[in-house]
N, C-alpha and C positions, 0 to 999 in steps of 0.2 A: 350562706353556708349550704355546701349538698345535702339532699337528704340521704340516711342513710338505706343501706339496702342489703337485706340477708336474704341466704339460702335456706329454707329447710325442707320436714316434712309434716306434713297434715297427720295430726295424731286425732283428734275428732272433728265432725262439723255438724252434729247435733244442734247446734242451737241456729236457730234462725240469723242468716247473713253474715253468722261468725264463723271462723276455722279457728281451732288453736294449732300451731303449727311449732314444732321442738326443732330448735338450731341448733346445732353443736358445734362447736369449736374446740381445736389441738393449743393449748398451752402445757409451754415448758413448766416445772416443779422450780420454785426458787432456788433450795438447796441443795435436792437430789436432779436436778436435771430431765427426770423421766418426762417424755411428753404422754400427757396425761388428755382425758376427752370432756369437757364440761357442756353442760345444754342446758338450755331455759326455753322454757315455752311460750311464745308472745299469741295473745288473742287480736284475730286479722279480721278487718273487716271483707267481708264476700258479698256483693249488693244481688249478684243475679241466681248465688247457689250452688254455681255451678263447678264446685272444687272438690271432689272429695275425699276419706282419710287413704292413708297412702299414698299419695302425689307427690313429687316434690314443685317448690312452688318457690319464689321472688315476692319478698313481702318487703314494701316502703314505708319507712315513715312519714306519718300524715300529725296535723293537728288532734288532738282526744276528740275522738267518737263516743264513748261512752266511759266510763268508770276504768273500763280494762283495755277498751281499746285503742291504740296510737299506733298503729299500724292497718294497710291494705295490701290484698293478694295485688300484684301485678301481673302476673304469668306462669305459667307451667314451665318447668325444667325438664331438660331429658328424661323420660321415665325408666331409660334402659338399666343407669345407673342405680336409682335411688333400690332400698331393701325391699323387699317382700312385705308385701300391704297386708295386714290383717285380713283374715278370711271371715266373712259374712256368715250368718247361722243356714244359710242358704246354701251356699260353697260345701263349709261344712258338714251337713246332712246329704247332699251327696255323694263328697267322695264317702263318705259311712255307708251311703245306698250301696255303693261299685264295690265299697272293699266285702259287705255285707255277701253282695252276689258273688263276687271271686271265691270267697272262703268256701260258700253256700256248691258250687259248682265241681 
């Protein structure tokens, strides 16, 4: 049997060699028909680190790695696509420097 294979995106990678990474998927409503958006977050395992939140990513299933984990990163997906990654406290304090000096000016 294949293993299976999802899209998603990296919501943290805090933790050492792991991502959690939120898949969403479009299911129809049984009675009302609406297509509706549901997500679950699967813990992937990351051996080198080198993934991080915001990406979109190809996670396989593997054998359980640990308690949470049965899945691994395979690759990055187009970035053009995926939403607008979280901004760093870094990013952040920034653009507050520029809008800080625009107003300031």
């Amino acid at each position: 049997m294949p293993k299976r294979v999802l899209t998603g995106i990296i919501v943290s990678d805090k933790a050492d060699k792991t991502v959690v990474v939120n898949v969403e998927r479009k299911v129809k409503h049984p009675l009302y028909g609406k297509i509706i958006r549901r997500s679950k977050k699967y813990h992937a395992h990351d051996e080198a680190n080198e993934y991080k939140a915001g990406e979109m990513v190809r996670i396989e299933e593997t054998k359980p790695i640990s308690k949470l984990k049965t899945w691994a990163v395979i690759d990055r997906v187009d970035t053009h696509k995926a939403p607008l990654a979280a901004k760093t406290d870094a990013e952040m304090s920034a653009e507050e420097a520029a809008a800080a000096e625009a107003g300031a000016a």
